[in-house]
Structures are given as C-alpha cells and as structure tokens.
Residue frames relative to the residue before (quaternion, step in Angstrom):
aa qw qx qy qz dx dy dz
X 1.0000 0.0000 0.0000 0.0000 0.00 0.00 0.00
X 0.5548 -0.6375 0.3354 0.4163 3.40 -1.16 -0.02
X 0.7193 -0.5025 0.4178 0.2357 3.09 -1.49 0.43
X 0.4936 0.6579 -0.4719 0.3177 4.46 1.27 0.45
X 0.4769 -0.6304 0.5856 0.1798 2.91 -1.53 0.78
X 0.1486 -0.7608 0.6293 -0.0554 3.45 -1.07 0.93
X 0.4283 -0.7094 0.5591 -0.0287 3.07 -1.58 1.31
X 0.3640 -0.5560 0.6480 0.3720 4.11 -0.21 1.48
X 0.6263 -0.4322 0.5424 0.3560 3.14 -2.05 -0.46
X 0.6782 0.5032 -0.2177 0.4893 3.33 1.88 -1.08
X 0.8828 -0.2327 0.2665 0.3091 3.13 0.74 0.78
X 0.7196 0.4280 -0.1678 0.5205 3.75 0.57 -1.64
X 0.5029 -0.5717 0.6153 0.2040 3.46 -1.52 0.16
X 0.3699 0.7237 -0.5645 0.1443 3.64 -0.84 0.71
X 0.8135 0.0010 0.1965 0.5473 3.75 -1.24 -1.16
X 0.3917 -0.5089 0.7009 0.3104 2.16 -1.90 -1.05
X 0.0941 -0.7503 0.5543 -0.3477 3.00 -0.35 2.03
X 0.9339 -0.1870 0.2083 0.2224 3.07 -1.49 1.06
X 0.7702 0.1052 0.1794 0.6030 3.23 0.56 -1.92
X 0.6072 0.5753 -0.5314 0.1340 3.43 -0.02 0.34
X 0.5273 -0.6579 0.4745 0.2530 3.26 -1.51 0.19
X 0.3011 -0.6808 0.5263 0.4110 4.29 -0.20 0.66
X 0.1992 -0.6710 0.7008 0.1377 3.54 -1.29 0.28
C-alpha cells in the first residue's frame, strides 16, 4: 500500500481505520 499518513477523527495519528481523515 501506500506510504499516507492519516488523521483519527480524535485527533491522534494512526492507520487507516474506520474514521479517518486523508491528509
């Protein structure tokens, strides 16, 4: 996969998950 950083909804940095937001 690629190599993007993602934003929780709460804020934190992690995966990709459910809720996240692409940056």
């Amino acid at each position: 996969g690629q190599t993007v950083e993602f934003e929780k909804t709460d804020g934190k940095k992690g995966p990709q998950a459910s809720n996240v937001i692409p940056k």
